[in-house]
N, C-alpha and C positions, 0 to 999 in steps of 0.2 A: 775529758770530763773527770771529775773527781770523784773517786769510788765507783769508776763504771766498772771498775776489774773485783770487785767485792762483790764477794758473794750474797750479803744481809744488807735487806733495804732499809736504809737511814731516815729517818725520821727529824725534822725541825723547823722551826716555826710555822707550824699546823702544817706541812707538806709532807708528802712523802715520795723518796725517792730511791727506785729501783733498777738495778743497773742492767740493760741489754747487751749481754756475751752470746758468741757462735763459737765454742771451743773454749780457745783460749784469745780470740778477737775481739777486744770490747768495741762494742757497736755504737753505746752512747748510755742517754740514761731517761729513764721515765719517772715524770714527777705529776703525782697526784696530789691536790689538796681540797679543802674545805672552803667554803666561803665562809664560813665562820673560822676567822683563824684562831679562837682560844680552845676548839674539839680536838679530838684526840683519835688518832683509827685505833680501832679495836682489835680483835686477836681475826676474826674472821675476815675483815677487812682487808689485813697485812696479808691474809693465805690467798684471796684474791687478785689482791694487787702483782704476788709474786707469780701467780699463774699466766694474768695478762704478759707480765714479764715476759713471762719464758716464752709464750707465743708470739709475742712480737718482734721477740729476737729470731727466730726462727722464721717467721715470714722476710723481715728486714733482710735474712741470710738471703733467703732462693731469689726477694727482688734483685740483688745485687750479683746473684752469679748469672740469674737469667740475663740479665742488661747485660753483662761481661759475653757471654757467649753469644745474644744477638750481637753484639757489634764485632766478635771474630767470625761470626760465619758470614757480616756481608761484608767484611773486606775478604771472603776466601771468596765470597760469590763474584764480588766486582774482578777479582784476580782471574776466574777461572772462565768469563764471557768476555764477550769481543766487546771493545764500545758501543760500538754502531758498524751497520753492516757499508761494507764498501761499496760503489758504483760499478755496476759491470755493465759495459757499453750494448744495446741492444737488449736488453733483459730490465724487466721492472721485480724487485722483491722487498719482501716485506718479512719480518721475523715478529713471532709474538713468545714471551717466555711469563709462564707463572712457577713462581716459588711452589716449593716441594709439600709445604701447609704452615700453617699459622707462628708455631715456633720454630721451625727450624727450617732455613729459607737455603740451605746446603743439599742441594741431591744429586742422581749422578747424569742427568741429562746435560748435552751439549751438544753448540754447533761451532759452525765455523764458513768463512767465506774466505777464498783466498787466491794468487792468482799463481799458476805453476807454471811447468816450464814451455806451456802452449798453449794453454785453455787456463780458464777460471774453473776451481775444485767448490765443490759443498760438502759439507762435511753435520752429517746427524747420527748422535750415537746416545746409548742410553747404560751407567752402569751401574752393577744391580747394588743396592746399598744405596744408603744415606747417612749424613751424617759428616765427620770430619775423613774416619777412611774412604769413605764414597769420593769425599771431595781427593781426596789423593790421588786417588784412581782415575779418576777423571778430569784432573792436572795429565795425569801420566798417558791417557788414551788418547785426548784432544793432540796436544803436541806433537807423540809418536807418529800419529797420522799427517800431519802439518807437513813433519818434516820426511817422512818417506815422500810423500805424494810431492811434494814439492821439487826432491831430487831426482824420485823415476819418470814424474807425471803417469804413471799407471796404478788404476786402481784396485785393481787386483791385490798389487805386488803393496801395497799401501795398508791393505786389510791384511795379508799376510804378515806382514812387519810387525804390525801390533796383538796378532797372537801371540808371537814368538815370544813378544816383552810382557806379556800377561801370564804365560806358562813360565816363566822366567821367577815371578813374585813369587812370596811365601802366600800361604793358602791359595784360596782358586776365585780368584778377580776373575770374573764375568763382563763380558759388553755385547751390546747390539749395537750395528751403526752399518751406517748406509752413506758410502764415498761417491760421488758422482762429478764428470767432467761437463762442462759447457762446449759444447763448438756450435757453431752459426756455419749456416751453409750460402752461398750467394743467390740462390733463390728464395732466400726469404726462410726456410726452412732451419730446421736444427736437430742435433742429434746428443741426446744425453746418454752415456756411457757409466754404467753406476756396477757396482760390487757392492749385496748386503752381508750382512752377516748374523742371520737371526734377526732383522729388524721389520716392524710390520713394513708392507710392503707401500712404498709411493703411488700416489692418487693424481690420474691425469684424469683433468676438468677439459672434456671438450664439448664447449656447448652445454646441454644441459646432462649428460651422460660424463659419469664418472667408471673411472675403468684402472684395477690395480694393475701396478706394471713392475716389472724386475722380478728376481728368482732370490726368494730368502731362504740362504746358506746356512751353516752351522754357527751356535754362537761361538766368538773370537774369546779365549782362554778355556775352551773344554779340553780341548785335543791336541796334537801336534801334528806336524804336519799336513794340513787341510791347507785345502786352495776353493780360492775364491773365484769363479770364472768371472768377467766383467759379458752382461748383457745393457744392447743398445735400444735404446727407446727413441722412435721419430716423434718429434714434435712440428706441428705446424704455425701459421700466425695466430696467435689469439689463445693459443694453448694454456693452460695453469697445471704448474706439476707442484704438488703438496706433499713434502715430508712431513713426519711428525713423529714423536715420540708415545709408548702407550700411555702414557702420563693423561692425554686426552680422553682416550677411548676408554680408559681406567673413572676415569671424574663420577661420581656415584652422587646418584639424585639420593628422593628419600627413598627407594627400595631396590635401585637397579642403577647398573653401569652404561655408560651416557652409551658405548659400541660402536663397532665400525659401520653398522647400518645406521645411526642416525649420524654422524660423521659425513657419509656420501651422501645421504638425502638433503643437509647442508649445503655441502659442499656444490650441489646441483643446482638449487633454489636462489643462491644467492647472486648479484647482480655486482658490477661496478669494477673498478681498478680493484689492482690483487692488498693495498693498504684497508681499503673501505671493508671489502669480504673478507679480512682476517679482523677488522673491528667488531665485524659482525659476529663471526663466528664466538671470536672473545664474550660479548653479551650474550649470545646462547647458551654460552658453557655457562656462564655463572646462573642466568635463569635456570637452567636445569639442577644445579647444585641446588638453589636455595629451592629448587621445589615452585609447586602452584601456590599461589597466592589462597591463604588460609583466611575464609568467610568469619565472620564474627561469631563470636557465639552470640543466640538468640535467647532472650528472655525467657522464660519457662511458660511455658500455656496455662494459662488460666482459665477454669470455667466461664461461659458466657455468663451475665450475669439474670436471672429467674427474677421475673417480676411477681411479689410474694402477696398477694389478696387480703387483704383482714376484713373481714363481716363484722360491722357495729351495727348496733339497734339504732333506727333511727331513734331522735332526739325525745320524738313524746309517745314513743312506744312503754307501753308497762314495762315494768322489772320484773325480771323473770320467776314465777314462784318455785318457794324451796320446799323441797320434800318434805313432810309432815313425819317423825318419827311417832313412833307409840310412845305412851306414857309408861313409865318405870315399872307399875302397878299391874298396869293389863297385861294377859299374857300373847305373844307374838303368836298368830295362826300361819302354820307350818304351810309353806309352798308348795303349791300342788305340782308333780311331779308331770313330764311330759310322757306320754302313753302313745305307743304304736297305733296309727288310728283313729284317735281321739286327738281333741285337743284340751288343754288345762281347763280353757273354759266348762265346757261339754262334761267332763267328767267331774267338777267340781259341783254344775248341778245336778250330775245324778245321786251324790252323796249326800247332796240338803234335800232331795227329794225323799229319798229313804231314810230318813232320819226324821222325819215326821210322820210318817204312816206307822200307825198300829202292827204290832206283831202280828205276824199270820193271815196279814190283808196286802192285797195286791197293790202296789205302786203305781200310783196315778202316773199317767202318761207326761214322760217330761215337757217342758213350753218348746216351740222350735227355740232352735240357738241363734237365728236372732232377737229374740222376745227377750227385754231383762226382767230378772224377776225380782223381789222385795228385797231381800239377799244380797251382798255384793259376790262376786263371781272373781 
């Protein structure tokens, strides 16, 4: 683009154009204009336009390093999982795997199915990190084990191998994981053979009772020289043995962590081939993630509404008469005062009574008070 590496935004035929740089990378160029093309941007105009700029180069940057790093962490992801799991004769299984979270789909969970020098091997481990070193790490764990186990077919000696190569690294690479052998017995019977190492422990579904089994060891990169004893677990027909990573039991609703007791309460409840009850379980985790279904908010309450009365006079009733003021002239006779005892009335005729009797002569007996007298009261 022309002028995307200039600093001053150009200006011609009523447009205006500002160039988006990341550094020294020119990104391209932003061009505003007018619908009127004979106007002119102003001084405030050009300070905005250059701000949009700058932020658009700036977003334009992380959209394109983010794209670039999703698509190196799912070829390290697609690198670092099996295809598809292999066919082990007599044995039905089912793998379910979710990404580490939203952006970054690299973490250090892994498994593995494979077939060794006598028995078919499982292979579940978890290491601590994410990220591109996690994924390193977990290139270097998955393999290690692959390839012991493959050569001794002992799982012990399998978990052993891969501390040795974890104490080996710079800094202190961490793992859990849990090796386990397959044999079938000709009664129908089987016996799983596993060494953990720090890893939560495997869930045998029998029937509706779930029951943790195997002895979780020290995690593989703390220490040197630890051994990992291999204990054996009978299974019968119909059996379900569940590995898993804390990655699960981690999963956090909106206040709390999903746990290993609703994990087994799951894992009890649920019915079908071992494909159906890992679909299932898949839809519980995420129902649990996203939480209970949030009710709408409701309208705000409103008073009921008061049915309001108005009193009119009927139609051929009089109009109401108005009070008579005094004339401007006359003077206004002072309001008789309320008296403890008395009332206004009452005492206003004892005062027009005595004011007509002669000095010095007795007060005619006032009228009862309901009697009116000539007087207004």
């Amino acid at each position: 683009v022309t002028g995307a590496g200039d600093e001053t935004a150009l200006e011609g035929d009523g447009a205006l154009r500002i160039p988006l740089r990341a550094g020294a990378e020119a990104l391209g160029t932003l061009t505003l204009a007018h619908p009127e093309p004979w106007r002119r941007f102003g001084r405030h105009e050009r300070e905005l336009a250059d701000e949009i700029g700058r932020r658009a180069s700036v977003a334009l940057h992380n959209a394109r390093s983010h794209s670039s790093s999703t698509a190196i962490a799912r070829a390290l992801q697609h690198g670092l999982l099996p295809p598809e799991l292999p066919e082990v004769p007599g044995w039905s299984a089912a793998v379910l795997y979710r990404p580490a979270g939203e952006f970054n789909e690299v973490g250090g969970d892994f498994y593995d199915v494979f077939l060794g020098p006598s028995a078919w091997m499982v292979v579940v481990g978890d290491v601590v990190g994410q990220g591109a070193e996690a994924a390193a790490q977990t290139s270097l764990a998955r393999f290690t084990l692959r390839t012991a186990a493959e050569l001794t077919g002992d799982v012990s000696a399998a978990v052993s191998r891969l501390n040795d190569t974890l104490r080996g690294q710079a800094g202190l690479p961490l793992c859990t994981v849990v090796c386990a052998e397959l044999r079938e017995r000709g009664d129908g019977t089987a016996v799983v053979t596993m060494a953990s190492a720090g890893h939560p422990p495997p869930l045998l579904v029998r029937g509706r009772e779930v029951i943790p089994v195997g002895d979780a060891g020290t995690i593989a990169g703390a220490f040197d020289g630890e051994r990992w004893p291999a204990a054996p677990v009978e299974l019968e027909q119909g059996d379900l043995l569940v590995l898993y990573t804390d990655g699960v039991t981690d999963a956090m609703g909106e206040d709390e962590r999903y746990g290993e007791r609703r994990l087994r309460e799951a894992l009890g409840r649920l019915d079908g081939a071992v494909g159906e009850r890992l679909e299932a379980l898949r839809l519980e985790l995420e129902a649990f993630e996203r939480g209970p279904p949030r009710r709408a908010a409701r309208p705000p309450r409103r008073s009921p509404a008061r049915a309001c009365r108005t009193r009119t006079a009927p139609a051929s009733a009089p109009p109401p008469r108005r009070r008579r003021r005094p004339r401007s002239g006359s003077p206004r006779r002072p309001r008789a005062r309320r008296a403890r005892g008395r009332t206004p009335r009452r005492r206003a005729c004892s005062r027009r009574w005595r004011s007509r009797c002669p000095r010095g002569a007795a007060p005619p007996a006032p009228p009862p008070p309901g009697r009116r007298t000539g007087g207004r009261a």
